[in-house]
C-alpha positions in Angstrom: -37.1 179.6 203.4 -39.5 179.8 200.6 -39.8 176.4 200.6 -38.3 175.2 197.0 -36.3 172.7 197.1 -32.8 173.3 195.5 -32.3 169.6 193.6 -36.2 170.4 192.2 -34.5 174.0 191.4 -31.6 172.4 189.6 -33.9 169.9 187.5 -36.4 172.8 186.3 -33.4 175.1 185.3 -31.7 171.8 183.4 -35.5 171.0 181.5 -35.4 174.9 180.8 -32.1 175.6 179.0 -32.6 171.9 177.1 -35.8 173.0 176.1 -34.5 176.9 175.2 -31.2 175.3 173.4 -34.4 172.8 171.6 -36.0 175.6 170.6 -32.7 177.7 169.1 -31.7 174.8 167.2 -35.3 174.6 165.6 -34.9 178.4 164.7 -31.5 177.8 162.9 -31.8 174.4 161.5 -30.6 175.6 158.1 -28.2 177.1 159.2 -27.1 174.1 161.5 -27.8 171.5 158.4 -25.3 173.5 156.4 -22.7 173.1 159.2 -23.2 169.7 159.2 -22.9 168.6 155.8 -19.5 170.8 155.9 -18.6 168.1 158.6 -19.5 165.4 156.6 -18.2 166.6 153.6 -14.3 167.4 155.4 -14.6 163.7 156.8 -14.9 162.4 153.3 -11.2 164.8 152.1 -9.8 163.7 155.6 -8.4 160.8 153.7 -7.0 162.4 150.9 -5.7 165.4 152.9 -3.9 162.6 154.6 -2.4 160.8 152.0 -0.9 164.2 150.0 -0.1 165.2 153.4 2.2 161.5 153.3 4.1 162.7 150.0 4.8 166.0 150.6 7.8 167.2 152.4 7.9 168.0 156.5 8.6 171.5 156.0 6.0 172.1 153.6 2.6 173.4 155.9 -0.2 171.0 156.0 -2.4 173.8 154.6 -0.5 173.1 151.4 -2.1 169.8 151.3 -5.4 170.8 151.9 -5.0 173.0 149.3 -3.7 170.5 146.6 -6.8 168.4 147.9 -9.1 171.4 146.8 -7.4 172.0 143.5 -8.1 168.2 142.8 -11.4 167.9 144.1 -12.3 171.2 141.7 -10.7 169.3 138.7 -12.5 165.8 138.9 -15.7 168.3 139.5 -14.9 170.0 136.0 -13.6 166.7 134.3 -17.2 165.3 135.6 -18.8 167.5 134.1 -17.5 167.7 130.6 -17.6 163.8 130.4 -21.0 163.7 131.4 -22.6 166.6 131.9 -23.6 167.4 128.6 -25.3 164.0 127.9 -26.7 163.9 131.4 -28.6 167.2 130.4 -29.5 166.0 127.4 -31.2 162.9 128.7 -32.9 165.1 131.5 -34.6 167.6 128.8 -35.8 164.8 126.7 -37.1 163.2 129.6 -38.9 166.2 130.5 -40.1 166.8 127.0 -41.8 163.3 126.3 -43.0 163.0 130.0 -46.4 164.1 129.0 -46.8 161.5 126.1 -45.3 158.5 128.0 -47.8 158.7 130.6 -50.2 157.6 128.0 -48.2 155.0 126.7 -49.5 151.8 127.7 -48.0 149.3 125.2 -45.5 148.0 127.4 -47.9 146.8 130.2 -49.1 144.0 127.2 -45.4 142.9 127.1 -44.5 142.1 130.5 -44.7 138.3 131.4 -47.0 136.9 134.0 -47.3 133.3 135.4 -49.7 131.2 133.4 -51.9 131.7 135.9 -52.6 134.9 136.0 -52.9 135.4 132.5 -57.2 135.3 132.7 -56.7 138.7 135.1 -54.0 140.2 132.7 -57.1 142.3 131.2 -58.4 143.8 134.2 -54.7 144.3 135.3 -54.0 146.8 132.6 -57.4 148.4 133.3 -56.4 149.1 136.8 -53.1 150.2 135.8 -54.5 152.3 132.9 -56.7 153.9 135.8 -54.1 154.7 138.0 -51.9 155.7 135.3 -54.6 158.7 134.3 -55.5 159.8 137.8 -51.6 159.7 138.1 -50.6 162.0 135.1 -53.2 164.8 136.4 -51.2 164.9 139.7 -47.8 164.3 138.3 -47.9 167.2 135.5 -48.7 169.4 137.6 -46.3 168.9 140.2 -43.2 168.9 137.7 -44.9 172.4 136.5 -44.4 173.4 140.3 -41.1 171.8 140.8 -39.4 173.8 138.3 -40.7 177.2 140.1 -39.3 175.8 143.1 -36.1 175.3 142.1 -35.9 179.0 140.6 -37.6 180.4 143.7 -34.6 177.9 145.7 -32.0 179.7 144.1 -30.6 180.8 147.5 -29.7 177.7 148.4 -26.7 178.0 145.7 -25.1 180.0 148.5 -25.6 177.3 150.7 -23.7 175.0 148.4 -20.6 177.0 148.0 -20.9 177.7 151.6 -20.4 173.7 152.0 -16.9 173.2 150.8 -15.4 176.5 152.5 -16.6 175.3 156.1 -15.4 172.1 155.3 -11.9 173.6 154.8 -12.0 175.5 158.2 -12.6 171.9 159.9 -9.8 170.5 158.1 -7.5 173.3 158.5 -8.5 173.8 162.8 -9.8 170.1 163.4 -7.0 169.2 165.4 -7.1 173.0 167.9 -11.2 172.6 167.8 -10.7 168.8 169.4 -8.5 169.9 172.0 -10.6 173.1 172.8 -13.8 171.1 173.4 -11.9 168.1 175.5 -10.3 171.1 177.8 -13.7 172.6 178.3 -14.7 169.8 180.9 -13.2 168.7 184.0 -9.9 166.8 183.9 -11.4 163.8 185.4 -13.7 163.3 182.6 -11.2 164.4 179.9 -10.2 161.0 178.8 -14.2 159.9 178.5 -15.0 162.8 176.1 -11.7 162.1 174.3 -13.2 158.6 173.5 -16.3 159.9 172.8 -14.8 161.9 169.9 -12.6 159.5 168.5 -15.2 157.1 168.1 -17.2 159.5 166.4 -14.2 160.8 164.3 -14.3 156.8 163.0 -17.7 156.6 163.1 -18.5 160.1 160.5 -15.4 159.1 158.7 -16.4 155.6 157.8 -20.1 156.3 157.2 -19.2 158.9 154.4 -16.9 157.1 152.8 -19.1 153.7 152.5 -21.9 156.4 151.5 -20.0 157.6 148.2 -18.2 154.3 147.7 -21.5 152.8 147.9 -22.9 155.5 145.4 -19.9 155.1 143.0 -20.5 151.0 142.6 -24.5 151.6 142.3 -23.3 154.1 139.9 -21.5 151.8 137.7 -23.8 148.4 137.8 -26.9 150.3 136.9 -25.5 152.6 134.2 -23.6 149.3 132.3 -26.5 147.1 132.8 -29.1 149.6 131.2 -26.6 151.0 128.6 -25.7 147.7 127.7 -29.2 146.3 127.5 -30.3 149.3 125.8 -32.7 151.3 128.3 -33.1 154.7 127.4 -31.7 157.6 129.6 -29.3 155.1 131.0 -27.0 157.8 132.7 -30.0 159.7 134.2 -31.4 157.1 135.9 -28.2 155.9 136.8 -27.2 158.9 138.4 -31.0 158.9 140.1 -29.8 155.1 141.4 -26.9 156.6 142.8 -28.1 159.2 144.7 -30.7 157.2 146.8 -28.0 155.5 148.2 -27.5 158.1 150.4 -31.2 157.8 152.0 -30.7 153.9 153.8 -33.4 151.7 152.8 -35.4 154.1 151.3 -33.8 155.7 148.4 -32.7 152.4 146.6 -36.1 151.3 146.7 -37.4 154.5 145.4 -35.0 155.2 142.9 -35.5 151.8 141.9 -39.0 152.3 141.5 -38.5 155.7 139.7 -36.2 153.4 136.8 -39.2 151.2 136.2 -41.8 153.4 135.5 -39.6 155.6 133.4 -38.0 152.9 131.2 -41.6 150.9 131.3 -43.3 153.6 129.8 -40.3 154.4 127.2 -41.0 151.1 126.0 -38.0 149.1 127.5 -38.2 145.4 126.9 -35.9 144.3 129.7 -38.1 145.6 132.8 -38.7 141.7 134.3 -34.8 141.2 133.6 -33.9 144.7 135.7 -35.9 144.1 138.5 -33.9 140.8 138.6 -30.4 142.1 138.2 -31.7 145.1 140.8 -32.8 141.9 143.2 -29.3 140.4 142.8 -27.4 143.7 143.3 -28.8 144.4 146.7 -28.3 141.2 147.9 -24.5 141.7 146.8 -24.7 145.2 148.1 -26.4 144.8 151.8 -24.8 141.5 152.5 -21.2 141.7 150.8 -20.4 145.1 150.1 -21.8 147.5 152.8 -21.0 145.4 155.6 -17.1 145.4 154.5 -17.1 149.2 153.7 -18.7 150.5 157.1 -16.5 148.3 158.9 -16.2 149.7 162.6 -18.4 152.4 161.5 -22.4 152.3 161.8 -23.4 149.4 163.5 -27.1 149.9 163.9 -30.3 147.1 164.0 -32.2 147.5 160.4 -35.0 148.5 162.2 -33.6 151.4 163.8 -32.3 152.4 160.5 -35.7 152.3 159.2 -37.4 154.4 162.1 -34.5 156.6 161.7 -35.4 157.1 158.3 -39.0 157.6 158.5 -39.0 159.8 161.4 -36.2 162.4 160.4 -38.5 162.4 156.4 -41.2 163.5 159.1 -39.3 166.5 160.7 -36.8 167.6 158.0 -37.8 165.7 154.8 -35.4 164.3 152.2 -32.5 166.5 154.6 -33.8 165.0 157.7 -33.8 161.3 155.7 -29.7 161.7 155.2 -29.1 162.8 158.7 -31.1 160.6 160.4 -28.3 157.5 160.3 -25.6 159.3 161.3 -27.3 161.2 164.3 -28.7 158.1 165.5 -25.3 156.3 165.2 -23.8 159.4 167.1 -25.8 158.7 169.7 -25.5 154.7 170.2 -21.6 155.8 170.6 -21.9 158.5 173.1 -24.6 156.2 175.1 -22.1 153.8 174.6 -19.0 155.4 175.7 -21.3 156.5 178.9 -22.4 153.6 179.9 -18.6 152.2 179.9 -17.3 154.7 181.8 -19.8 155.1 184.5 -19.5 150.9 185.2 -16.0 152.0 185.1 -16.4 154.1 188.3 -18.8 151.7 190.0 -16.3 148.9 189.8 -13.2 150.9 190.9 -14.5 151.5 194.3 -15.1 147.9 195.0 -11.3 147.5 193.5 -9.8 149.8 196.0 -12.0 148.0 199.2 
């Protein structure tokens, strides 16, 4: 009678609630990033829970399990941190104490090796450097001055951190009701599609965090023996710095890697040339051999999807929005997937039945 047509109607209310749940989201994203790394951090106990679930008796509640799970995960944090904690901190206040005076050291520039032929430019090489070096140091000083405010006037997000691992028990403890709950909150004909839809992302989450922290662990180990052995100074530190990048794809090796340079450069290490090899030869090991076996049937993604993944979530959530990026994108690619199969599942059935 008014002349709106009800299909338009429909559309314009779907576009409005997308764009008002948008909009919600946007106005809790810390809170929603906090719920999320609790997701990812119970997919990385679910196999643990699992295997002290395996040794304990039937009787015995699976909460007991998760519990024995906690009461581990809280003694290899403490056991951590006695072992390495101290010299970690140690490293990271005499880094921040000679930071000023090795951004004027310039000696080891005159000791790394160039081709023959580039020799003649090596002077106005170390001029350049020297340049950028100085307009470097004015920004840089600065910004650490400003970094450690920040992370005193960040103090809030300590709650966050607690908050993590106490979510994460909730989805361990109710994973199983909170599965069934969603699947019985659509229709009973598309039941079986959502139920696939989870369990490929229950593999997916599952597989991803474990190849993340397996991944950190190994990058851990190469670069802490090869620059302890070879004599770099704070080998742990940067070590630690190495494996922490590996949970931004692409990016954070290459920037942690880049961080290990300047730092040992300018401390005067002799072995920079021989790093960057042994760093060359790693990643080859590690993208070719190693990830590919740990993600198994998890994130199967082209490289340069990774990349835009990257680039665009350091865009709208920084370093956060870097770590999420994968798995969101990945999230998607299976319920796309799972779609897709289902609706060529209901345009082939027809034809069947003719």
């Amino acid at each position: 009678m008014l002349g709106i047509d009800p299909r338009a109607a429909r559309a314009a209310w779907t576009v409005f609630l997308l764009a008002l749940l948008l909009a919600i989201a946007y106005a809790v994203r810390e809170t929603l990033v906090v719920f999320m790394a609790a997701l990812l951090f119970a997919y990385l106990l679910t196999p643990l829970v699992g295997l002290v679930e395996r040794f304990t008796p039937r009787q015995v509640s699976p909460r007991i399990a998760l519990a024995i799970v906690y009461l581990i995960l809280v003694g290899a944090i403490v056991a951590l941190s006695i072992s390495l904690g101290s010299q970690l901190v140690e490293e990271a206040n005499s880094l921040a104490e000679k930071l000023p005076n090795l951004m004027t050291n310039r000696s080891w520039i005159d000791r790394i090796p160039l081709p023959y032929w580039l020799e003649p430019v090596r002077a106005r090489m170390i001029e350049t450097l020297q340049a950028e070096f100085e307009n470097g140091s004015k920004e840089i000083l600065p910004f650490v001055g400003r970094l450690g405010t920040g992370i005193v006037s960040g103090a809030k997000y300590i709650l966050y951190i607690v908050l993590i691992p106490i979510l994460a028990f909730f989805f361990l403890k109710d994973a199983g009701e909170i599965r069934e709950a969603v699947v019985a909150s659509v229709e009973e004909s598309r039941r079986p599609v959502l139920d696939n839809i989870l369990e490929d992302i229950n593999i997916l989450l599952g597989e991803y965090m474990r190849a993340l922290v397996l991944l950190a662990m190994s990058s851990f180990i190469a670069n802490s023996l090869f620059l302890g052995i070879s004599g770099a100074p704070y080998a742990i530190l940067l070590a630690v710095g190495a494996s922490l990048g590996e949970f931004i794809p692409v990016v954070g090796p290459a920037a942690a890697t880049i961080l290990i340079l300047l730092v040992t450069g300018l401390s005067g290490y002799t072995h920079v040339v021989l790093y960057l090899i042994f760093w060359i030869v790693y990643r080859i090991f590690q993208d070719y051999v190693l990830s590919p076996y740990l993600m198994g049937r998890g994130v199967k993604l082209n490289p340069l999807m990774v990349l835009f993944g990257v680039l665009a979530g350091e865009q709208i959530a920084g370093i956060i929005g870097m770590f999420f990026s994968v798995p969101i994108i990945a999230t998607l690619r299976v319920i796309f997937v799972r779609l897709r199969r289902a609706r060529a599942r209901d345009l082939i059935a027809p034809r069947v039945q003719t």
